[in-house]
KEROBA-998014 format. One record per residue: residue in three letters; z, x, y of N, C-alpha, C in turn. Coordinates in steps of 0.05 Angstrom, whole numbers, padded with zeros to 5 digits, always signed. Layout:
BEGIN
ALAZXYZXYZXY;...
This chain:
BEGIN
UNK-00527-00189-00447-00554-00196-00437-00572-00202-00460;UNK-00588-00228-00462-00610-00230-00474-00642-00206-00484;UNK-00640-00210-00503-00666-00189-00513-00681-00194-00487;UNK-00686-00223-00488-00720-00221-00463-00703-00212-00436;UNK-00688-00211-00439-00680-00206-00399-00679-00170-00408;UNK-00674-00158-00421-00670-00128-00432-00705-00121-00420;UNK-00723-00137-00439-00749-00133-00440-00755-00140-00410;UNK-00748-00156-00395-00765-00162-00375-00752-00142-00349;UNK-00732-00127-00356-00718-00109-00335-00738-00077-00339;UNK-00735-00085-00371-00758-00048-00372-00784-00055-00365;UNK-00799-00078-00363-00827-00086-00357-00831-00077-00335;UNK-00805-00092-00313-00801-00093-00288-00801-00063-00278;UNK-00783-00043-00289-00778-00020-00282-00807-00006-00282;UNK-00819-00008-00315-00839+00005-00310-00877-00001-00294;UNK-00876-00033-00291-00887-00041-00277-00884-00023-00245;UNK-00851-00025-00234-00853-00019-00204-00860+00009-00204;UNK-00864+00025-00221-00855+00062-00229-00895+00063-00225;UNK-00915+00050-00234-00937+00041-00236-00947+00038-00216;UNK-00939+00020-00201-00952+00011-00178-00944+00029-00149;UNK-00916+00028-00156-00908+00046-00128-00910+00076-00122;UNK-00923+00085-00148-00925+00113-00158-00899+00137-00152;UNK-00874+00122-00169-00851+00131-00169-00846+00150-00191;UNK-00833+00166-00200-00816+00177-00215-00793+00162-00222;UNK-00776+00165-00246-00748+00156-00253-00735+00171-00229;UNK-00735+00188-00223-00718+00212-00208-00726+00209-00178;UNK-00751+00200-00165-00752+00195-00143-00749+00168-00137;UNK-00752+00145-00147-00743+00122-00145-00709+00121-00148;UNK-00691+00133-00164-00666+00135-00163-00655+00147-00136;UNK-00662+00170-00124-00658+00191-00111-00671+00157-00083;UNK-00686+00156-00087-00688+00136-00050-00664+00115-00055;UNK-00650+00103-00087-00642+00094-00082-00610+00098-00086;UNK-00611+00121-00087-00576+00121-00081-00558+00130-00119;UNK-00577+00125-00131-00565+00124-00157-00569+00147-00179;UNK-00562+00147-00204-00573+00172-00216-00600+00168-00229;UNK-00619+00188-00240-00638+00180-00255-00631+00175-00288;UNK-00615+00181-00298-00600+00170-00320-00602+00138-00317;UNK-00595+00129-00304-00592+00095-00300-00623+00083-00309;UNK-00648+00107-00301-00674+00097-00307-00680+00100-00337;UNK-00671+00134-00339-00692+00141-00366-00669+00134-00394;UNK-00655+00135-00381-00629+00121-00412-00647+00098-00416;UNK-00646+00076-00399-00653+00050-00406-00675+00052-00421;UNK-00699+00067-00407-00719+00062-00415-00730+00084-00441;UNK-00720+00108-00442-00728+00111-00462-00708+00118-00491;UNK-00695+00097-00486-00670+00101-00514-00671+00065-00520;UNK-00661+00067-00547-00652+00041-00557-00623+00045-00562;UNK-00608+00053-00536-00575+00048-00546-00572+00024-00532;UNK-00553+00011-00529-00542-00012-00510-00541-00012-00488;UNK-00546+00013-00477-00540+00021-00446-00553+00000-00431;UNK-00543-00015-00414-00561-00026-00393-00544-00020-00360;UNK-00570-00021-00341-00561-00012-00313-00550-00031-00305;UNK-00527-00027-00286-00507-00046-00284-00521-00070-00258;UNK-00514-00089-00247-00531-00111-00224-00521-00095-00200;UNK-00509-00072-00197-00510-00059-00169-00538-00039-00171;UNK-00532-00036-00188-00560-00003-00201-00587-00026-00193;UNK-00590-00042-00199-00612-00063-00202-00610-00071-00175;UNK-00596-00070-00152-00600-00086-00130-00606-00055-00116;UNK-00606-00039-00119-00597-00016-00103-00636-00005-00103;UNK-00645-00007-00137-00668-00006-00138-00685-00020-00128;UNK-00682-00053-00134-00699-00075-00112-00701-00073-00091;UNK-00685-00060-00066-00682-00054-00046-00701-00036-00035;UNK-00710-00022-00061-00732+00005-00061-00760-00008-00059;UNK-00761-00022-00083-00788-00030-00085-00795-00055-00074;UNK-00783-00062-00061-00783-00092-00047-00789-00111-00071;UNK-00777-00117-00093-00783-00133-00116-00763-00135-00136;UNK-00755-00155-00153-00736-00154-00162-00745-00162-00196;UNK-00730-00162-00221-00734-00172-00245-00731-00195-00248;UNK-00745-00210-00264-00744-00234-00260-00729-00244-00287;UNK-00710-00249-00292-00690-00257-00314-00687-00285-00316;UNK-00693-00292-00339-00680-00314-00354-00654-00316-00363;UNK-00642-00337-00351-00621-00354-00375-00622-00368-00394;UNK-00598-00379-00405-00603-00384-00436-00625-00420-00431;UNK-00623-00430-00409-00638-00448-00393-00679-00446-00400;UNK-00666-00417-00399-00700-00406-00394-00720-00413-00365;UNK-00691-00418-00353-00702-00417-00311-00704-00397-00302;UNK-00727-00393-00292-00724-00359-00277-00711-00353-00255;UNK-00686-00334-00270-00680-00325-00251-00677-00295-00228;UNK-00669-00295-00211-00679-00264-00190-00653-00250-00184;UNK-00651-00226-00184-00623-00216-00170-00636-00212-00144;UNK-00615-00220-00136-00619-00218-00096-00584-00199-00087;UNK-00600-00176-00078-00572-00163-00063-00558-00180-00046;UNK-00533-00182-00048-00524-00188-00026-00500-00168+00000;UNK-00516-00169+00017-00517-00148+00037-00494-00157+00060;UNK-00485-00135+00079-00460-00146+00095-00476-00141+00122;UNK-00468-00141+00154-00479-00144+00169-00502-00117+00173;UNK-00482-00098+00166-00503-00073+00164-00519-00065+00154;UNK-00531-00092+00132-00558-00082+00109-00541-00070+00088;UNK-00527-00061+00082-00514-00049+00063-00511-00067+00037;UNK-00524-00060+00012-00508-00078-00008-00484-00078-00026;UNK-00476-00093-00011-00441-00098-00030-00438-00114-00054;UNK-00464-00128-00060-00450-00138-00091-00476-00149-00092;UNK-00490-00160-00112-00515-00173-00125-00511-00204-00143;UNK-00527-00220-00136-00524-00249-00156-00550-00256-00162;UNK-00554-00272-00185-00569-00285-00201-00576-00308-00185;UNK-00604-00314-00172-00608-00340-00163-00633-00350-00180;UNK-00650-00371-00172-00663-00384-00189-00693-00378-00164;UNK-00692-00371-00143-00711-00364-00120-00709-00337-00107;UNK-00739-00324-00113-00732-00300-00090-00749-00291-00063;UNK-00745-00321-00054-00752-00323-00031-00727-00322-00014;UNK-00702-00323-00012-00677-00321+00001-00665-00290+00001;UNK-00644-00288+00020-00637-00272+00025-00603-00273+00008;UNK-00582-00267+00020-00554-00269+00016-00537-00244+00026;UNK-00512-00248+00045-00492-00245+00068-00479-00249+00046;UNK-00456-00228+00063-00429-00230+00048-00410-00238+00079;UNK-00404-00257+00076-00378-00268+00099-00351-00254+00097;UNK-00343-00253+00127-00310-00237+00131-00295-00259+00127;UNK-00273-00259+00135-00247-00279+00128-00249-00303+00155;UNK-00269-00303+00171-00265-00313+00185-00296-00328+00193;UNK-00305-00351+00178-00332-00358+00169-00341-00376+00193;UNK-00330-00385+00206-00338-00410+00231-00342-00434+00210;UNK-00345-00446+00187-00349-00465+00171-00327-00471+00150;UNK-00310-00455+00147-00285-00457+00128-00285-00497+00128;UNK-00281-00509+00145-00277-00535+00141-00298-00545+00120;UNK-00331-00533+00131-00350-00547+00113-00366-00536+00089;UNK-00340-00515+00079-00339-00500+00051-00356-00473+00052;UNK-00352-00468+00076-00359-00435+00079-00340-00426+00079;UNK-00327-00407+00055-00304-00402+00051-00296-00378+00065;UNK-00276-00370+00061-00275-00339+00074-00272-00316+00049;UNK-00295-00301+00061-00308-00279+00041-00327-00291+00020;UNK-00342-00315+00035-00366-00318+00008-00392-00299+00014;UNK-00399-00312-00016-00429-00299-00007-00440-00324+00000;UNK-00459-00317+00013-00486-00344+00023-00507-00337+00016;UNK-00529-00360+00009-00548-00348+00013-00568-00368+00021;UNK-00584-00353+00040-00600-00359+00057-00635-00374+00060;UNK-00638-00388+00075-00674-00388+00071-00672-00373+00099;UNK-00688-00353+00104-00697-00339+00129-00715-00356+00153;UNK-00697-00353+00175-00718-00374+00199-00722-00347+00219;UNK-00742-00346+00239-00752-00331+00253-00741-00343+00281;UNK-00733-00369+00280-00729-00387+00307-00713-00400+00309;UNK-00684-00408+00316-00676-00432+00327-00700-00464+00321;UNK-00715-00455+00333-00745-00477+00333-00748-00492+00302;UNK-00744-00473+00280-00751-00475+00251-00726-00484+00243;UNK-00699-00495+00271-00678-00511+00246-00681-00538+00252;UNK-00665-00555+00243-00658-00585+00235-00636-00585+00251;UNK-00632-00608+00263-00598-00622+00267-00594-00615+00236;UNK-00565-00606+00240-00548-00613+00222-00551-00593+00194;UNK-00571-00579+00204-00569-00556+00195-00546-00524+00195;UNK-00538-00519+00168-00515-00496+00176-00518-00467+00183;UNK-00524-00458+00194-00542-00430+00198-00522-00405+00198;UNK-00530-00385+00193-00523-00358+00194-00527-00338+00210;UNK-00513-00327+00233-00524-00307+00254-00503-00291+00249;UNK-00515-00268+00262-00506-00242+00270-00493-00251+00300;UNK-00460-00235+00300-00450-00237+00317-00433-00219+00328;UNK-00441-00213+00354-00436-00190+00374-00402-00178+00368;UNK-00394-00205+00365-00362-00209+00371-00345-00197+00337;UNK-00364-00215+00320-00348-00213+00290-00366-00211+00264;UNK-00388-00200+00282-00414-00187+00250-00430-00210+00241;UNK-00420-00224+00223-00430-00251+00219-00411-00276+00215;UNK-00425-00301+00224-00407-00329+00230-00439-00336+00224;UNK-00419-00366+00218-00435-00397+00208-00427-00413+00223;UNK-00450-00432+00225-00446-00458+00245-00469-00472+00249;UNK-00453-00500+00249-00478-00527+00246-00490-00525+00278;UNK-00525-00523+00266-00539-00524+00288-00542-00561+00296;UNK-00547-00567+00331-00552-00590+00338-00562-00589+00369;UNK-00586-00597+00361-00589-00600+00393-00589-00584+00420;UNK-00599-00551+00402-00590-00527+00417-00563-00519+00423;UNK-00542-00528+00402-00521-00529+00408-00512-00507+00381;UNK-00490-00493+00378-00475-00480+00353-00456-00497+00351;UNK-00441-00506+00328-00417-00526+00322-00407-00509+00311;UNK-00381-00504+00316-00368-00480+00279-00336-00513+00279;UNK-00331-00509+00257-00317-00522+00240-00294-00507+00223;UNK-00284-00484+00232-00258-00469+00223-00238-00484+00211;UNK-00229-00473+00190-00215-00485+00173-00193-00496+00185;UNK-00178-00480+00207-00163-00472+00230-00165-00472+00257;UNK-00172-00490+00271-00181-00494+00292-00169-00471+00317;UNK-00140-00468+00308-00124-00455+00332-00116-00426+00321;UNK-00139-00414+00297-00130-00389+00292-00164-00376+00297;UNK-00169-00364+00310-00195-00348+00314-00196-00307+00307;UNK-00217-00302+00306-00218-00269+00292-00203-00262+00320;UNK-00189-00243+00321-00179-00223+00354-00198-00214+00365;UNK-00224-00202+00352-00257-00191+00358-00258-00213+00382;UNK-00260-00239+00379-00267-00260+00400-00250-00260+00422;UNK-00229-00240+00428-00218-00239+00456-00240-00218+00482;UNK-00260-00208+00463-00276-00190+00489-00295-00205+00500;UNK-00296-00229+00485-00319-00245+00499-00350-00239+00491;UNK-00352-00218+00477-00382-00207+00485-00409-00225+00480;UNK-00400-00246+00456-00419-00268+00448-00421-00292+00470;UNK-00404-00292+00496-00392-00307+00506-00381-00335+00503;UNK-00362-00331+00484-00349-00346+00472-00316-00339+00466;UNK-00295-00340+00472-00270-00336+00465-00262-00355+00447;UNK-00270-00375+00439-00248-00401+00412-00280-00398+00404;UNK-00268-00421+00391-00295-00441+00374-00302-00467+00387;UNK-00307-00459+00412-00327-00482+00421-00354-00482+00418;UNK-00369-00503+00426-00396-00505+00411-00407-00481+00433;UNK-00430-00472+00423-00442-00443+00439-00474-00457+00444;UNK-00489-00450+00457-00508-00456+00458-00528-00429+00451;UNK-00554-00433+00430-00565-00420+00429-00583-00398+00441;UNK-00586-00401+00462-00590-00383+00475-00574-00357+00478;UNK-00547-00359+00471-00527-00341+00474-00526-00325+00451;UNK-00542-00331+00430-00543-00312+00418-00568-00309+00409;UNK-00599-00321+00409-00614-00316+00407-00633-00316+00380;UNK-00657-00311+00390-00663-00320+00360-00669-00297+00340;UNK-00669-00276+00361-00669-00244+00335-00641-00242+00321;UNK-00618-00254+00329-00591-00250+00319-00592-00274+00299;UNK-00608-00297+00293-00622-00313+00273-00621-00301+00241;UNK-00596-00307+00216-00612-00298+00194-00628-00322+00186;UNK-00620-00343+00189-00627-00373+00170-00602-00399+00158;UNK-00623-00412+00149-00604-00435+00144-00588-00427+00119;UNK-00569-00434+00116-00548-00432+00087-00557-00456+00077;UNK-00561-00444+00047-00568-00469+00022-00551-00478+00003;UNK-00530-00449+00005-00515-00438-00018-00493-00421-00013;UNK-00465-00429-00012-00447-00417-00011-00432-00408-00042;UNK-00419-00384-00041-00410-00374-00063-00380-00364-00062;UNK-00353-00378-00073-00335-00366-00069-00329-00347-00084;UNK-00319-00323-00083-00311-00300-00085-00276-00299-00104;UNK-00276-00296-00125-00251-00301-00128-00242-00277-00130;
């Protein structure tokens, strides 16, 4: 890691420690981690740095994240990326932290149009069905299989499986009311089950 991204992580730390009127030890403790991960960093000059789970685990706390440069000098944000249950399972470097980011199962509804299986995505957040585009690829929560992708049109869901004639087994109870991958209509799943449009897919190697 770069000197200034070192510098702009302890700014960051001690900026949020400031404002949110945290402790090293109570900001660690809401978030899951040790307070070593705080006060090593910040008050030693060894090499230690907190690893990008320690750093998403904290953002999560303070609703804010460090804002890091690459060798570019574009700013960039770690954004958790979270699985259906809020939970964060892994963290990435984007260039905006206005988006969110999902981690996809093996079974993406978009495999054809490079939603891979097990990427990460990441998201702009819509509140509505209303706030998509034709032809837009969106991200919902689903009753049947946690989360799936699929081109919005016309109040319609499109999914595009890599595999047309192989579907998750979850989709034999029906509950999304849907058994294959035929197009679904929005209403069927609604617009609180809505995360947003995909901008950004990430394969997973």
């Amino acid at each position: 890691m770069e000197e200034n991204e070192r510098d702009a992580i302890q700014n960051w730390m001690r900026e949020m420690m400031q404002i949110k009127m945290l402790t090293a030890n109570s900001w660690a403790t809401l978030a899951g981690t040790s307070p070593t991960n705080i006060t090593r960093f910040l008050n030693s000059d060894s090499k230690f740095l907190p690893s990008a789970r320690t750093l998403a685990k904290l953002s999560k706390i303070v609703g804010s994240s460090p804002q890091l440069l690459d060798k570019s000098t574009e700013a960039r944000y770690t954004i958790p990326v979270m699985d259906y249950k809020g939970k964060c399972v892994n963290v990435i470097l984007f260039d905006r932290d206005d988006v969110v980011a999902y981690k996809c199962r093996r079974y993406t509804g978009m495999g054809a149009k490079g939603v891979s299986a097990f990427a990460s995505v990441i998201v702009e957040p819509r509140n509505s069905f209303n706030e998509c585009d034709d032809g837009d690829t969106v991200l919902f929560n689903s009753w049947c299989y946690e989360i799936l992708a699929a081109e919005y049109r016309a109040g319609l869901l499109y999914f595009f499986p890599r595999d047309p004639m192989s579907s998750p087994k979850e989709f034999e109870n029906g509950k999304d009311g849907y058994t294959d991958w035929s197009a679904c209509p929005i209403e069927v799943i609604g617009d609180d089950r809505l995360y947003g449009k995909i901008i950004h897919a990430i394969i997973d190697f």
